[in-house]
C-alpha atoms as an extended CHARMM CRD file, in Angstrom:
* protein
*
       178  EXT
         1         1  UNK       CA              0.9420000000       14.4130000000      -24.6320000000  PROA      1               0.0000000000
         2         2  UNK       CA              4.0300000000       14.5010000000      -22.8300000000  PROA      2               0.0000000000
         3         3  UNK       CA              4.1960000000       11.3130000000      -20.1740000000  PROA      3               0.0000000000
         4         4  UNK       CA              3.6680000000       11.3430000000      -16.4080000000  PROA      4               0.0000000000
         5         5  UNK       CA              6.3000000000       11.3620000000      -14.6980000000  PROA      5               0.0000000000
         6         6  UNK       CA              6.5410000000        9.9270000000      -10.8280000000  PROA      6               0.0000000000
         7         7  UNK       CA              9.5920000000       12.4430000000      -10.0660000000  PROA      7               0.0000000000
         8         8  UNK       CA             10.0340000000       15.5620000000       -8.7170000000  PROA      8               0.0000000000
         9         9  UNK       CA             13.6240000000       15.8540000000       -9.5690000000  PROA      9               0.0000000000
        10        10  UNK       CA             13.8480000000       17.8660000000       -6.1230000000  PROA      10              0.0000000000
        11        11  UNK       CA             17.6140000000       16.7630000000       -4.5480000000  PROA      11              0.0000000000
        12        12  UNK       CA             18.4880000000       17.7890000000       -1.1250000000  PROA      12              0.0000000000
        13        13  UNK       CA             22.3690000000       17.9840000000       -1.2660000000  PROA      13              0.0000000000
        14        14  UNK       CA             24.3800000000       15.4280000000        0.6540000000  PROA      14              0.0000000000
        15        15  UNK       CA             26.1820000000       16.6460000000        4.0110000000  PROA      15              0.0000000000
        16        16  UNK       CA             29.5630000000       17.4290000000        4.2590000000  PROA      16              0.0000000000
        17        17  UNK       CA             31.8690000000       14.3550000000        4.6540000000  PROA      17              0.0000000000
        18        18  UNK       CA             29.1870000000       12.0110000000        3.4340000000  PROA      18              0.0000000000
        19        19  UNK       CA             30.3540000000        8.0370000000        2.6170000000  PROA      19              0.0000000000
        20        20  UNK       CA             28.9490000000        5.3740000000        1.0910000000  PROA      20              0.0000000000
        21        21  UNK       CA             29.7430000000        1.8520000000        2.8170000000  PROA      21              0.0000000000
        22        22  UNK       CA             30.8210000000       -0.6160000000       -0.2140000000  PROA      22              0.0000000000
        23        23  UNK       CA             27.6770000000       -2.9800000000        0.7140000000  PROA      23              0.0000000000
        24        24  UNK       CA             25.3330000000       -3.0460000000        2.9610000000  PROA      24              0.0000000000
        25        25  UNK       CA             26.0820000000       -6.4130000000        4.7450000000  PROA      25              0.0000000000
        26        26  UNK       CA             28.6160000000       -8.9770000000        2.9630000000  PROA      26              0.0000000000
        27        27  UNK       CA             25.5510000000      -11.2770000000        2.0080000000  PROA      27              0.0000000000
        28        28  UNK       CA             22.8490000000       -8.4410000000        0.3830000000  PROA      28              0.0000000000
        29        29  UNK       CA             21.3100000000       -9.7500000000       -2.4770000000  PROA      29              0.0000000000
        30        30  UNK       CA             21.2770000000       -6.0400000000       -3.9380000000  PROA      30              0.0000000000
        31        31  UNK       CA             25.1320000000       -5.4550000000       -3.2790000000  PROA      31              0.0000000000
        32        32  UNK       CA             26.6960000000       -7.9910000000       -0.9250000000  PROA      32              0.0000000000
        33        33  UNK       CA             29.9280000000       -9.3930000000       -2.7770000000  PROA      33              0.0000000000
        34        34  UNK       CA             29.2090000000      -12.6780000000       -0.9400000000  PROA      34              0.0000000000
        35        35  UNK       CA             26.3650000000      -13.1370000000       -1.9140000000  PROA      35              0.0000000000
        36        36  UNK       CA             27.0790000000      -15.0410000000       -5.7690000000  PROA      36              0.0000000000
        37        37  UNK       CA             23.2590000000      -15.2940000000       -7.0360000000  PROA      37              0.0000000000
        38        38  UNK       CA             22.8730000000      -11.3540000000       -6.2910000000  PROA      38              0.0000000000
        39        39  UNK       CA             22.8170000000       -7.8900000000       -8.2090000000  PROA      39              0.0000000000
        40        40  UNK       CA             26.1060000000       -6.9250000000       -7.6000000000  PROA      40              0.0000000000
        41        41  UNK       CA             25.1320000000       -3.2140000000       -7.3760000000  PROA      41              0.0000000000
        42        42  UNK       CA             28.4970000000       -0.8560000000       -6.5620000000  PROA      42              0.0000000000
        43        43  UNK       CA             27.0560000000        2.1850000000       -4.9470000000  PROA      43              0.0000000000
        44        44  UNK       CA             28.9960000000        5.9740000000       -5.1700000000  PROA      44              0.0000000000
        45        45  UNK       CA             28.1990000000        9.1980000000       -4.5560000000  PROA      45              0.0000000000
        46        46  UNK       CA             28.5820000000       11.8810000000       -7.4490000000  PROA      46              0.0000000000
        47        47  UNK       CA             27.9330000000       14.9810000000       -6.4680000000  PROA      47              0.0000000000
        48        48  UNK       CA             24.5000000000       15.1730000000       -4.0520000000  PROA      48              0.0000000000
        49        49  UNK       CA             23.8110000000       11.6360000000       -6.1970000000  PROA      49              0.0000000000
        50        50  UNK       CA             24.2340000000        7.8260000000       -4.9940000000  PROA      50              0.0000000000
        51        51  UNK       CA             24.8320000000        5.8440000000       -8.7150000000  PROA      51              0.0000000000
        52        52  UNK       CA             25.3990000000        2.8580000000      -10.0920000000  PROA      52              0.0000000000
        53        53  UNK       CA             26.0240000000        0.9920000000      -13.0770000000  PROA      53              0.0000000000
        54        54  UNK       CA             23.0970000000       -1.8080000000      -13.8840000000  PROA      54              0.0000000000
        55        55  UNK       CA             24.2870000000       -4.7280000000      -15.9550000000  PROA      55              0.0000000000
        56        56  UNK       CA             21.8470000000       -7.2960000000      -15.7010000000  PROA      56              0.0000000000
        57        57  UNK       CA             22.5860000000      -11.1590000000      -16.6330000000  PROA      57              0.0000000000
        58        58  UNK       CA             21.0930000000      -13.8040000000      -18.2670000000  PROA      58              0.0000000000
        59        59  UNK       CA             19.4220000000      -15.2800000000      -14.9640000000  PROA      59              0.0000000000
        60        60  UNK       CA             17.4230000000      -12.1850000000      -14.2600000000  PROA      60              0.0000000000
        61        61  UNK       CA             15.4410000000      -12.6160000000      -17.2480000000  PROA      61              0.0000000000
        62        62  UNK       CA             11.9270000000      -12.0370000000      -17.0530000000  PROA      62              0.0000000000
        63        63  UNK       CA             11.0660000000      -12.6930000000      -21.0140000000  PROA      63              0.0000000000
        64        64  UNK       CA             12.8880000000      -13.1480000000      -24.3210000000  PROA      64              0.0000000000
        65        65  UNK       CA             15.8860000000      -10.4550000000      -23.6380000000  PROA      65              0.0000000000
        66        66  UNK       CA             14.0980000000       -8.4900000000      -21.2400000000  PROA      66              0.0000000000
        67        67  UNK       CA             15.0330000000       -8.8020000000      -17.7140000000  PROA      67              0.0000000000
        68        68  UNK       CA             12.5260000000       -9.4220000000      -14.9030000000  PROA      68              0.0000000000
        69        69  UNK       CA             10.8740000000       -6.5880000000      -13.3250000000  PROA      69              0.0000000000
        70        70  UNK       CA             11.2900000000       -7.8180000000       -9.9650000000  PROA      70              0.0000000000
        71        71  UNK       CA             14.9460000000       -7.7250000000      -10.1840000000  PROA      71              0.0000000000
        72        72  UNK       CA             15.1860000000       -4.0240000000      -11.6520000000  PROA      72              0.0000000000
        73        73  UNK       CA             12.8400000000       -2.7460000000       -8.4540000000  PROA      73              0.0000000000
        74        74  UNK       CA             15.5300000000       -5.1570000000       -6.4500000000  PROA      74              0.0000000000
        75        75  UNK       CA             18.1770000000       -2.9200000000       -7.7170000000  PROA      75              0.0000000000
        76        76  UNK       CA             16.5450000000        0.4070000000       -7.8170000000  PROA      76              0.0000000000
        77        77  UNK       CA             15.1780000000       -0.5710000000       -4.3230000000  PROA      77              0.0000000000
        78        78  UNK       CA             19.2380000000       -1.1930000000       -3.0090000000  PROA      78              0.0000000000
        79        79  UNK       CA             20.3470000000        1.9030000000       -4.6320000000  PROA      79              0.0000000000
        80        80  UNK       CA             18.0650000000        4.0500000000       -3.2790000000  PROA      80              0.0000000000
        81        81  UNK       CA             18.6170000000        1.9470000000       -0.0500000000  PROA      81              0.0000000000
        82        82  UNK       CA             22.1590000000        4.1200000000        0.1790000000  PROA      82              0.0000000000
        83        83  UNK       CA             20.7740000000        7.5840000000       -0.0950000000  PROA      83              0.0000000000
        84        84  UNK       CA             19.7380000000        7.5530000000        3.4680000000  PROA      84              0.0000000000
        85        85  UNK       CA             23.2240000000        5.9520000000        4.4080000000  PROA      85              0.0000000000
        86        86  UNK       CA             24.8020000000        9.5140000000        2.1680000000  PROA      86              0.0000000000
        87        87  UNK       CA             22.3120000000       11.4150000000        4.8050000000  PROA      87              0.0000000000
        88        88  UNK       CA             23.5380000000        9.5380000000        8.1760000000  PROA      88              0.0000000000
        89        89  UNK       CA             19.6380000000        8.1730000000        8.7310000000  PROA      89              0.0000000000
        90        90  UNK       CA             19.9010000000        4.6840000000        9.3220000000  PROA      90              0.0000000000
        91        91  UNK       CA             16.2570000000        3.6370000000        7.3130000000  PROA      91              0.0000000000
        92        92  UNK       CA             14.3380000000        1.0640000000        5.9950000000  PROA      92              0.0000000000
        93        93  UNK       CA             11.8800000000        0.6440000000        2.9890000000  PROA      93              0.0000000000
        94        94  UNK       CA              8.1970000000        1.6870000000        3.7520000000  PROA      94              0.0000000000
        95        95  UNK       CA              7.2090000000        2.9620000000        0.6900000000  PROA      95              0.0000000000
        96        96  UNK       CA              8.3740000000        1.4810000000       -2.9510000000  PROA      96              0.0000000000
        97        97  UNK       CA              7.0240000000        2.3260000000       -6.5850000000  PROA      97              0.0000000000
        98        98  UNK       CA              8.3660000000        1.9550000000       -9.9790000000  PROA      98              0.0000000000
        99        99  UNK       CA              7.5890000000        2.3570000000      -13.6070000000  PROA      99              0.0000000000
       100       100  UNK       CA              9.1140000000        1.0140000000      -16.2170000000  PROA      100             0.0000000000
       101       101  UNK       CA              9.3530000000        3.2640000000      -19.1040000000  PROA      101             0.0000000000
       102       102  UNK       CA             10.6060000000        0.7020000000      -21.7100000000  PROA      102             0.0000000000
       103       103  UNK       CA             12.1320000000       -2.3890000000      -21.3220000000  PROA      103             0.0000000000
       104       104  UNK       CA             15.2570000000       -2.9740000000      -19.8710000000  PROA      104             0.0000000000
       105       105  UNK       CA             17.2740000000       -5.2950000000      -22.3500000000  PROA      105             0.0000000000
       106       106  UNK       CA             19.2920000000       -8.0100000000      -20.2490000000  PROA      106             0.0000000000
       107       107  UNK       CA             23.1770000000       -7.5280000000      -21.3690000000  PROA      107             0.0000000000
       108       108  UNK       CA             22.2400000000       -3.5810000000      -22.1810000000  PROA      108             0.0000000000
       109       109  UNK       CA             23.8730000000       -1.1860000000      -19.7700000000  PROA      109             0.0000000000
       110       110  UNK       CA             22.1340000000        1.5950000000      -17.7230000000  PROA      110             0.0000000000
       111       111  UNK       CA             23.3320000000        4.0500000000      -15.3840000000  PROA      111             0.0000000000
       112       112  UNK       CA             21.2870000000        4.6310000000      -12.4670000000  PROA      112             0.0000000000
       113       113  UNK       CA             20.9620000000        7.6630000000      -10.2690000000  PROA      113             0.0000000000
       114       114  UNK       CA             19.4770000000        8.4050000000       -6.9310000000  PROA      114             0.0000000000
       115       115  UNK       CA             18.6910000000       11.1280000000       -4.1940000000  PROA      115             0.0000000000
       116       116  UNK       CA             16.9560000000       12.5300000000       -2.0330000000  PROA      116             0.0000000000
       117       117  UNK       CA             14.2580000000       14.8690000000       -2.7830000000  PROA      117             0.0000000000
       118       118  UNK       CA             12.3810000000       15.6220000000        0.5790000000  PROA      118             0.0000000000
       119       119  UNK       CA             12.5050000000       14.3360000000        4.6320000000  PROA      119             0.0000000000
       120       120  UNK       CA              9.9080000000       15.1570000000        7.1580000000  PROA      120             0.0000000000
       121       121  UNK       CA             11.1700000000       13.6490000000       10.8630000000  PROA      121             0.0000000000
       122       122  UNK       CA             11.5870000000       10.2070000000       10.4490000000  PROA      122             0.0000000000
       123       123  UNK       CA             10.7230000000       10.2500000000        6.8820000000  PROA      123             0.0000000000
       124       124  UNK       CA             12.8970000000       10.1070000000        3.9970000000  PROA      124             0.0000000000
       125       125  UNK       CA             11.9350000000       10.4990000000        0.3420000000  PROA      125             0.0000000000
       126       126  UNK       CA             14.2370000000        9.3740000000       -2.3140000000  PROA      126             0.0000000000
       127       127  UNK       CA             13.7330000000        9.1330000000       -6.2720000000  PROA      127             0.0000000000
       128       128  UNK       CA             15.8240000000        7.3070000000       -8.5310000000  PROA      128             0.0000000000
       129       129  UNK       CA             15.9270000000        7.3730000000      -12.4650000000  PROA      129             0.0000000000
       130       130  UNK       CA             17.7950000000        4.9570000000      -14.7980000000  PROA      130             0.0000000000
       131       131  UNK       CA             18.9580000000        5.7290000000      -18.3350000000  PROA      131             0.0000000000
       132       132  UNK       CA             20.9930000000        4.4550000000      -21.1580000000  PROA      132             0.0000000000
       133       133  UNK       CA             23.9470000000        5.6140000000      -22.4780000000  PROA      133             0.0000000000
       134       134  UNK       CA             22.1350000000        8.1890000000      -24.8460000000  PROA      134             0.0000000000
       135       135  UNK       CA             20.3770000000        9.5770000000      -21.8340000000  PROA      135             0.0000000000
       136       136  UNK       CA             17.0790000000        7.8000000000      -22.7390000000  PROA      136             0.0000000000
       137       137  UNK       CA             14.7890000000        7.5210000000      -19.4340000000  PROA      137             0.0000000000
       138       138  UNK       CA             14.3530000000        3.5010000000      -19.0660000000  PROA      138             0.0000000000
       139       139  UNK       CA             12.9690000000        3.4220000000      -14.8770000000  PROA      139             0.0000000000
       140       140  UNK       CA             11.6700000000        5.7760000000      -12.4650000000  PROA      140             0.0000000000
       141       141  UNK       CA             11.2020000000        5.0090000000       -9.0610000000  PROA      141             0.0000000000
       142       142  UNK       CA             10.3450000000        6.7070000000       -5.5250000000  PROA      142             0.0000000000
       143       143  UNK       CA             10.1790000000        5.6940000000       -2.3040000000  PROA      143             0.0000000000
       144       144  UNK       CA              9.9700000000        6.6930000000        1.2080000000  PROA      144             0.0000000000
       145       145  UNK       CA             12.4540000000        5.4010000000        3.5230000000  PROA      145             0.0000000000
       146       146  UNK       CA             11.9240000000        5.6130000000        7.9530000000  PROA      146             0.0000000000
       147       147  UNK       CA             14.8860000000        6.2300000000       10.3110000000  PROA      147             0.0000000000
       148       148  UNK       CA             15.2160000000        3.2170000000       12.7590000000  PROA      148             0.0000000000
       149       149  UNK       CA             17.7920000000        4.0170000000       14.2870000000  PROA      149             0.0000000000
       150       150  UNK       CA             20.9690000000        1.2880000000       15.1270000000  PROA      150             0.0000000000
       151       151  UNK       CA             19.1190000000       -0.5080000000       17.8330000000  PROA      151             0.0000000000
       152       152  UNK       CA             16.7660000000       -2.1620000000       14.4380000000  PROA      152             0.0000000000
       153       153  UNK       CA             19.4180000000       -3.5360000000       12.9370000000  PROA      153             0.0000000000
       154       154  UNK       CA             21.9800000000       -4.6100000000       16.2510000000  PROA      154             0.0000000000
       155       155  UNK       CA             18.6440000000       -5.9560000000       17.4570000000  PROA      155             0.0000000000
       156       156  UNK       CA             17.9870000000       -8.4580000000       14.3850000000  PROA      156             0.0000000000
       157       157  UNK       CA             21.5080000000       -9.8770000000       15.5180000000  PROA      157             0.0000000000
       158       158  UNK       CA             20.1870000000      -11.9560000000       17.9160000000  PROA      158             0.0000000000
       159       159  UNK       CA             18.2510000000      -14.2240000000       15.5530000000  PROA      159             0.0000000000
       160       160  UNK       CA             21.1330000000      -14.9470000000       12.9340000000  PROA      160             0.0000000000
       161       161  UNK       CA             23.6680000000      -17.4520000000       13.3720000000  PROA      161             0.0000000000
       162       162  UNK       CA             26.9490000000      -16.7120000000       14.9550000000  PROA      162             0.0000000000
       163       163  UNK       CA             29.0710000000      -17.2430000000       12.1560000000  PROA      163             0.0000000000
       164       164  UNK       CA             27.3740000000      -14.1210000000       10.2720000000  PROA      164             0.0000000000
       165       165  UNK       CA             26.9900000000      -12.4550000000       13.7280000000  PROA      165             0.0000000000
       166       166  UNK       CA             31.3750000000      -12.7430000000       13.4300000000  PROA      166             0.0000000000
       167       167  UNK       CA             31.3080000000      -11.4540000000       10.1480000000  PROA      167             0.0000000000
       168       168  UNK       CA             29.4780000000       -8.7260000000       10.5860000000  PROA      168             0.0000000000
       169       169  UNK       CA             30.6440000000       -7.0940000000       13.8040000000  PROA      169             0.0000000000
       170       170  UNK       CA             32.8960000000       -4.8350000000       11.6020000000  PROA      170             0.0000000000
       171       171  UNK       CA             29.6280000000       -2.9340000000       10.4150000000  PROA      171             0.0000000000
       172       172  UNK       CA             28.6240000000       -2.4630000000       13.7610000000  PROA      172             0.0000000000
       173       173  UNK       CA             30.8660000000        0.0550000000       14.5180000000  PROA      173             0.0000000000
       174       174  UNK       CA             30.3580000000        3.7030000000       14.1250000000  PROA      174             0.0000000000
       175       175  UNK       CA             33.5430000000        2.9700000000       11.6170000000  PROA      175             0.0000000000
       176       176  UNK       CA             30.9020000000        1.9370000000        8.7410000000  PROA      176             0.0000000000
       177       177  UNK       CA             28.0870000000        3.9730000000        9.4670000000  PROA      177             0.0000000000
       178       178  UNK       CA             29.3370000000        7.2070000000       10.7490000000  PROA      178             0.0000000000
């Protein structure tokens, strides 16, 4: 019996003159290149896709060789995270789910892909998928993302220290989020 699968493999084709920011703040544990215990996740567009390369090390072990589930959904969760961004709908995570097909091997490389397949208003859908080099299916993932809007994230300035609230003025320009 051939298994379930959580995907509809449905992609909606990025707009014309779509980016991809190179992180989503300096300090994001999913792709922040400040931020030295993170994922490291480098986000591009391919096509209608948003992909990236997963790598995991030694500290994101979960068992013997295997790393920790938490930290693939982490990295699925940031990747998908940008598909919104390719779609200029400033969103956040309402709606995660994951299954692990096999295991994914710390060390072993896997090249992850996301879009998105559906949006209704405020809602965006995206689906992700993760293989190996030989094209063997290791994660799937969905989620549904909600537009916020600027004033969500602007307004979450208030409560951080002005040192980061320096740092990242930059990104609060329509310069990095078109």
């Amino acid at each position: 019996m051939p298994r379930q699968t959580l995907l509809t493999h449905r992609v909606i084709p990025v707009p014309p003159g779509a980016a991809l920011p190179p992180f989503h703040v300096p300090w994001c544990f999913g792709c922040g290149p400040e931020n030295e215990h993170g994922l490291r996740l480098e986000a591009r567009l391919d096509g209608d896709l948003v992909v990236a390369d997963l790598r995991l090390a030694p500290w994101f072990a979960g068992g013997p060789g295997v790393a920790h589930g938490g930290a693939v959904a982490a990295f699925f969760d940031d990747l998908m995270g940008f598909v919104p961004v390719a779609h200029f709908a400033p969103a956040v995570t309402a709606r995660f789910e994951i299954d692990f097909v096999r295991p994914v091997f710390l060390g072993a490389p896997l090249r992850a892909e996301a879009w998105l397949s559906e949006r209704d208003g405020r809602k965006l859908f995206a689906e992700g998928i993760g293989r190996d080099p030989s094209g063997e299916v290791y994660v799937e993932a969905r989620a549904l993302y909600l537009e916020v809007g600027f004033e969500h994230f602007t307004g979450a300035v208030a409560e951080i220290p002005a040192e980061q609230v320096e740092r990242l003025s930059r990104f609060l320009s329509d310069e990095y989020y078109p």
